[in-house]
C-alpha positions in Angstrom: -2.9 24.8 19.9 -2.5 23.6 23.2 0.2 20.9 23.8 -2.3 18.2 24.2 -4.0 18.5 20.9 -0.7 19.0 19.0 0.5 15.6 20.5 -2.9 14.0 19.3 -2.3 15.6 15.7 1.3 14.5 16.1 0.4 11.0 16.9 -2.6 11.1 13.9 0.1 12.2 11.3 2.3 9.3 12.4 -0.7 6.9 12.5 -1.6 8.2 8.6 2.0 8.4 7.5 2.5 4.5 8.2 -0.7 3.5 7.1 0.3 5.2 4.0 3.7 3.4 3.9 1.9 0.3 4.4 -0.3 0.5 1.4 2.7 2.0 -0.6 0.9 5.5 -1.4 4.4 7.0 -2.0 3.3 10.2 -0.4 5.6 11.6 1.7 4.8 13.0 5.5 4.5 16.8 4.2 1.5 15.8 1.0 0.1 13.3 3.2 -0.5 16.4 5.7 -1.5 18.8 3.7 -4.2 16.3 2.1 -5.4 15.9 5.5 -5.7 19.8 5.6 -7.3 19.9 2.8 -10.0 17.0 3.9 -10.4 18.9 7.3 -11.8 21.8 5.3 -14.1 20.1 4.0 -12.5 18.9 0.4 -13.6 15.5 -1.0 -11.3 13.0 -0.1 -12.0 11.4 -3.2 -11.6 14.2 -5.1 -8.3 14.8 -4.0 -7.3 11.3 -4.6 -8.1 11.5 -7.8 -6.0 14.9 -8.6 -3.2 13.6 -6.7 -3.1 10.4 -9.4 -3.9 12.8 -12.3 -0.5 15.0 -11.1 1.0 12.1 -10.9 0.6 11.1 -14.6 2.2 14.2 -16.3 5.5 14.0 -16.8 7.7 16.2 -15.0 8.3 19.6 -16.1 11.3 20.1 -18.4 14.0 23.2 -18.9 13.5 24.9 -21.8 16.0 24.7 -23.8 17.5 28.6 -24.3 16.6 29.7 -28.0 19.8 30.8 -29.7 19.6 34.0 -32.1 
C-alpha cells in the first residue's frame, strides 16, 4: 500500500473509531477494523451488526472447574 492510501485508511479508521465513541458502540479500534474488513469484502453490514450484538449477549466463557477423582 502506498503511503498515501495508508494515510487515507489511517485517517478513515480514526474518522470510524470516533464516530463509534460518539454513539457509544463500545467497540474498540482493532473490532471496529476488522468489521470494516469484513464490510469491504462484501459482508452485510447489517449482518454483522447483528452478530456482533448476539456475541455480545452470551455470557462470557467460564473455567471449568477440574473434576476431582
Amino acid at each position: 500500500m502506498d503511503p498515501e492510501a495508508a494515510r487515507n485508511a489511517r485517517e478513515s479508521l480514526d474518522l470510524a473509531f470516533h464516530m463509534s465513541n460518539i454513539l457509544d458502540t463500545g467497540l474498540d479500534r482493532h473490532t471496529l477494523s476488522l468489521l470494516i474488513a469484513l464490510s469491504d469484502l462484501g459482508l452485510n453490514p447489517e449482518a454483522l451488526a447483528t452478530l456482533v450484538k448476539e456475541l455480545r449477549k452470551e455470557p462470557p466463557p467460564t473455567a471449568a472447574a477440574p473434576s476431582v477423582p
